[in-house]
PyMOL CGO cylinders between C-alpha atoms (Angstrom):
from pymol import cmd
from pymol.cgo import CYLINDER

trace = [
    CYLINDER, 252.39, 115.21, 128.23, 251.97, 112.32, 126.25, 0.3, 1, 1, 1, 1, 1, 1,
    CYLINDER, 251.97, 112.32, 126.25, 249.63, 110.30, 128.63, 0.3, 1, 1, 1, 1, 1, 1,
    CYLINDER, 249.63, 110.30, 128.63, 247.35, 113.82, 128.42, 0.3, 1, 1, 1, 1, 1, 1,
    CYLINDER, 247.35, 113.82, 128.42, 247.33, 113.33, 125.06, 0.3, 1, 1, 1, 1, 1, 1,
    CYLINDER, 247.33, 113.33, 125.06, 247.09, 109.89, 125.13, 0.3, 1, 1, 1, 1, 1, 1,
    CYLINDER, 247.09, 109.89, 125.13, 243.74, 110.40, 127.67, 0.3, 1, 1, 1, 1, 1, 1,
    CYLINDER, 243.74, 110.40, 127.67, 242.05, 112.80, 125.39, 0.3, 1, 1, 1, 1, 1, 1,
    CYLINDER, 242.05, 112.80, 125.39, 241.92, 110.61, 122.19, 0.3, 1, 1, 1, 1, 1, 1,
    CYLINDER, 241.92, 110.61, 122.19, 240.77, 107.82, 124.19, 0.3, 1, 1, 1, 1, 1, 1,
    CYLINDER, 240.77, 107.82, 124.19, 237.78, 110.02, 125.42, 0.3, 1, 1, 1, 1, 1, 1,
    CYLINDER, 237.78, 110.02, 125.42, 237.53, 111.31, 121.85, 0.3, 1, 1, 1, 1, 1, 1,
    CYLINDER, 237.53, 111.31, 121.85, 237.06, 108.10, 120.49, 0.3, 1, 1, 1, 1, 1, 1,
    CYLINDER, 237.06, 108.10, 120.49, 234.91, 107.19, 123.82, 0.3, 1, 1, 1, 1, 1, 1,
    CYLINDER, 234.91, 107.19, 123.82, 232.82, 110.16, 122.96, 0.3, 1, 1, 1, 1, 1, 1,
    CYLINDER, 232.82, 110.16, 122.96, 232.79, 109.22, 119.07, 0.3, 1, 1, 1, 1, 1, 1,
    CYLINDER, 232.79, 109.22, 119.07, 231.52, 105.47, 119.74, 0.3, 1, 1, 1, 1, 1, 1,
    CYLINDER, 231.52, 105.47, 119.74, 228.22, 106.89, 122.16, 0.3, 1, 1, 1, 1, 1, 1,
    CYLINDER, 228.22, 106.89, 122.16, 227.21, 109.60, 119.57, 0.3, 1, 1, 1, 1, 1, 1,
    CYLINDER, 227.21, 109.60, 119.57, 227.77, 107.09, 116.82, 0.3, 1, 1, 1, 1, 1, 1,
    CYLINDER, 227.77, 107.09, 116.82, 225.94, 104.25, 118.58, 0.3, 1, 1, 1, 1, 1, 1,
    CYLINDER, 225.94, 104.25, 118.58, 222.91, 102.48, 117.27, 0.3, 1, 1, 1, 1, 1, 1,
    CYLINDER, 222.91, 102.48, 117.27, 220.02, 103.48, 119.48, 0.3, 1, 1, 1, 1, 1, 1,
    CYLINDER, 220.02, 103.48, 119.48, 218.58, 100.13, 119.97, 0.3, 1, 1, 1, 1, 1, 1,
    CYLINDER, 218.58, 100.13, 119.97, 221.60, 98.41, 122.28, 0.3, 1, 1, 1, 1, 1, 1,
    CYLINDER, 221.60, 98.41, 122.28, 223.48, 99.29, 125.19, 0.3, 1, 1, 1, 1, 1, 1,
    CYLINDER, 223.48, 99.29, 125.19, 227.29, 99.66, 124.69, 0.3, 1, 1, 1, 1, 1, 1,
    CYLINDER, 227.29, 99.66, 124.69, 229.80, 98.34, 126.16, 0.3, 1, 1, 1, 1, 1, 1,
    CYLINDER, 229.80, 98.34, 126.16, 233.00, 100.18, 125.70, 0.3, 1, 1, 1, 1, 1, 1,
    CYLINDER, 233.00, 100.18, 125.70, 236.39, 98.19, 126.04, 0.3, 1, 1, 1, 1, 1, 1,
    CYLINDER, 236.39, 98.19, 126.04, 238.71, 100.27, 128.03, 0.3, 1, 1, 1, 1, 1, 1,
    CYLINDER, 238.71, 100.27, 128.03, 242.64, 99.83, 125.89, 0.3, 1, 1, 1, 1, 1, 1,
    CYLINDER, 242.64, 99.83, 125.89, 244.32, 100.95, 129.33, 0.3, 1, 1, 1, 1, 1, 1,
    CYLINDER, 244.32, 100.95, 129.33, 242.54, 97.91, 131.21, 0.3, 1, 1, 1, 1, 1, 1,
    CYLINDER, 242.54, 97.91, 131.21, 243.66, 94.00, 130.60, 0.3, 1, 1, 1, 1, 1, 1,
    CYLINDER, 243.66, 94.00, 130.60, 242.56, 91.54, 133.04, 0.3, 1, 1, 1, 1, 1, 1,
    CYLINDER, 242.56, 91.54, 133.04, 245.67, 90.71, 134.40, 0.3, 1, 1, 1, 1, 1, 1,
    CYLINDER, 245.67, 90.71, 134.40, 245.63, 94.12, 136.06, 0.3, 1, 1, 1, 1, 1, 1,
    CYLINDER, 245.63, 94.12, 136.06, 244.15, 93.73, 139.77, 0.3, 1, 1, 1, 1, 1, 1,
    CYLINDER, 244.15, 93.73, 139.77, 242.05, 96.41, 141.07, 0.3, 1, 1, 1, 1, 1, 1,
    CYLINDER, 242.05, 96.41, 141.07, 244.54, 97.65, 143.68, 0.3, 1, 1, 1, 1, 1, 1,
    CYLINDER, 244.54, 97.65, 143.68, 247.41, 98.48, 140.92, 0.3, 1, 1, 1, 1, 1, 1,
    CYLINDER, 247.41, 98.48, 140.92, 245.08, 100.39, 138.75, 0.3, 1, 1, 1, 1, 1, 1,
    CYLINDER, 245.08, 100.39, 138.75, 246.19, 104.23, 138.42, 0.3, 1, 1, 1, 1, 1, 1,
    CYLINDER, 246.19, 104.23, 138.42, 243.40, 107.30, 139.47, 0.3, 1, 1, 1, 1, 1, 1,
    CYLINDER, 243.40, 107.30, 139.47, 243.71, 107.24, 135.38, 0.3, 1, 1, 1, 1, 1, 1,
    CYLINDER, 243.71, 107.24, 135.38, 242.96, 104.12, 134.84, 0.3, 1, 1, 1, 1, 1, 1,
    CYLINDER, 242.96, 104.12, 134.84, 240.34, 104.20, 137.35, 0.3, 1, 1, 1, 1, 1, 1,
    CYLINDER, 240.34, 104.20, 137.35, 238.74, 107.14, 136.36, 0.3, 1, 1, 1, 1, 1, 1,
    CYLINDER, 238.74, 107.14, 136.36, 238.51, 106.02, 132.60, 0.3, 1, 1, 1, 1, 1, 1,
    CYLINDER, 238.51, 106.02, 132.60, 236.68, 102.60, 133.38, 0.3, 1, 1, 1, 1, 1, 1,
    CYLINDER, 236.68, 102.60, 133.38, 234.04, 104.75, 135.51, 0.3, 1, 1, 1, 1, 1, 1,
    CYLINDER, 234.04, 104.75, 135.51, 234.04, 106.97, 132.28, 0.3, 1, 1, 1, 1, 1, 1,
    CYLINDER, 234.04, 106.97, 132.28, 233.56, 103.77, 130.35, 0.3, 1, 1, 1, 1, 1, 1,
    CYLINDER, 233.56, 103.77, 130.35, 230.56, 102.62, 132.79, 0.3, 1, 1, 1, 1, 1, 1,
    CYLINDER, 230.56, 102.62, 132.79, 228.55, 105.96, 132.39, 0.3, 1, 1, 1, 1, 1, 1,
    CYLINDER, 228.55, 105.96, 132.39, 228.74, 106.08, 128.58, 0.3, 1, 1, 1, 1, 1, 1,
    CYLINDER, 228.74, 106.08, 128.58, 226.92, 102.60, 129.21, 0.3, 1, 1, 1, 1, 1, 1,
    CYLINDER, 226.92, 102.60, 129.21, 224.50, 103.95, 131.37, 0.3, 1, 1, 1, 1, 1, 1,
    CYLINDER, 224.50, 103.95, 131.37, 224.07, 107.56, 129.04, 0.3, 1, 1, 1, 1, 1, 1,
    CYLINDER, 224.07, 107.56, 129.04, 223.57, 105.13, 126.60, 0.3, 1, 1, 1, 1, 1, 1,
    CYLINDER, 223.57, 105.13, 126.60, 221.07, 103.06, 127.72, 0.3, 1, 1, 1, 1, 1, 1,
    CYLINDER, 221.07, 103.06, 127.72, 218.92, 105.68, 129.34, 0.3, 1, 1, 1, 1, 1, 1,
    CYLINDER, 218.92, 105.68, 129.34, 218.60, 107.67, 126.12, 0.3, 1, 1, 1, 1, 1, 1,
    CYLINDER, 218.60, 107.67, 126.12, 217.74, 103.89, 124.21, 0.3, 1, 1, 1, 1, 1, 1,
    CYLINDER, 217.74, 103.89, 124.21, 214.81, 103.88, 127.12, 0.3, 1, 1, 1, 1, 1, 1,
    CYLINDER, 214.81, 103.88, 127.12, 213.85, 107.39, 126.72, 0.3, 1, 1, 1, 1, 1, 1,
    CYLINDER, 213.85, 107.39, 126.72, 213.53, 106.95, 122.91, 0.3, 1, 1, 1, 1, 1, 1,
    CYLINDER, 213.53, 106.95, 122.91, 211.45, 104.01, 123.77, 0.3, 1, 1, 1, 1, 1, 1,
    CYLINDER, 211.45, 104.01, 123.77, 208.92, 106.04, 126.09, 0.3, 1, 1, 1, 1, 1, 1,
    CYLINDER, 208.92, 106.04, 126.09, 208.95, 108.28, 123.37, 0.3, 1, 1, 1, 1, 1, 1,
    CYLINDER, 208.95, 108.28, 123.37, 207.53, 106.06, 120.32, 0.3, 1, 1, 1, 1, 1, 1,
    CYLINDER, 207.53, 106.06, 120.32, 204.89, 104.19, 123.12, 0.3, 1, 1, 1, 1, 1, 1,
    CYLINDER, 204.89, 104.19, 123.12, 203.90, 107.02, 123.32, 0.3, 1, 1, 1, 1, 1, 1,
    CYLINDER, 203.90, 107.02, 123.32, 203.42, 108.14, 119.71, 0.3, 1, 1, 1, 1, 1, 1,
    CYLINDER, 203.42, 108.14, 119.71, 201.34, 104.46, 119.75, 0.3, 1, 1, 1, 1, 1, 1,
    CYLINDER, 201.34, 104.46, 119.75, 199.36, 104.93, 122.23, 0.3, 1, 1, 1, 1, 1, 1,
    CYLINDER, 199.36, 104.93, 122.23, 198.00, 108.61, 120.60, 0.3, 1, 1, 1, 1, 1, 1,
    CYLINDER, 198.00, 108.61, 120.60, 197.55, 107.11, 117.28, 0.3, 1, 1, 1, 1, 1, 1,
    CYLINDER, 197.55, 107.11, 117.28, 195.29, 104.41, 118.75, 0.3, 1, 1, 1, 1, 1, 1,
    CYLINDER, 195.29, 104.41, 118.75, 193.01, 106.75, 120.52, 0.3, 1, 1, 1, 1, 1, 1,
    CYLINDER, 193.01, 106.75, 120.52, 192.46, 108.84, 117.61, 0.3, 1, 1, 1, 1, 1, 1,
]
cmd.load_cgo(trace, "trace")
């Protein structure tokens, strides 16, 4: 019960960090359950599944950073033409 608990505030705060994000950078999100002493083959299907969690939020991240860019070339390229 308590790693359930445990997993949902680390989303939470996972969750809280994107929304809160600046829109400018990509983020990288340091994963608490991961240290580098941990080898891949040891890590848990939690552990596992939170780092891919961790490596979308980058990705969500940085797609919305280059859809906000399309957005304001485009605002520049209409106020040229007019």
């Amino acid at each position: 019960m308590q790693e359930q608990e445990q997993g949902s505030v680390l989303k939470k705060k996972s969750l809280e960090q994107l929304i809160e994000s600046p829109k400018g950078g990509i983020i990288i999100i340091k994963n608490p359950l991961f240290n580098n002493s941990t080898s891949g083959s040891n890590l848990s299907d939690k552990e596992s599944h939170l780092e891919a969690v961790s490596v979308m939020m980058a990705y969500v991240t940085a797609e919305a950073t280059m859809i906000e860019m399309e957005r304001k070339i485009n605002f520049l390229k209409k106020v040229v033409k007019e």
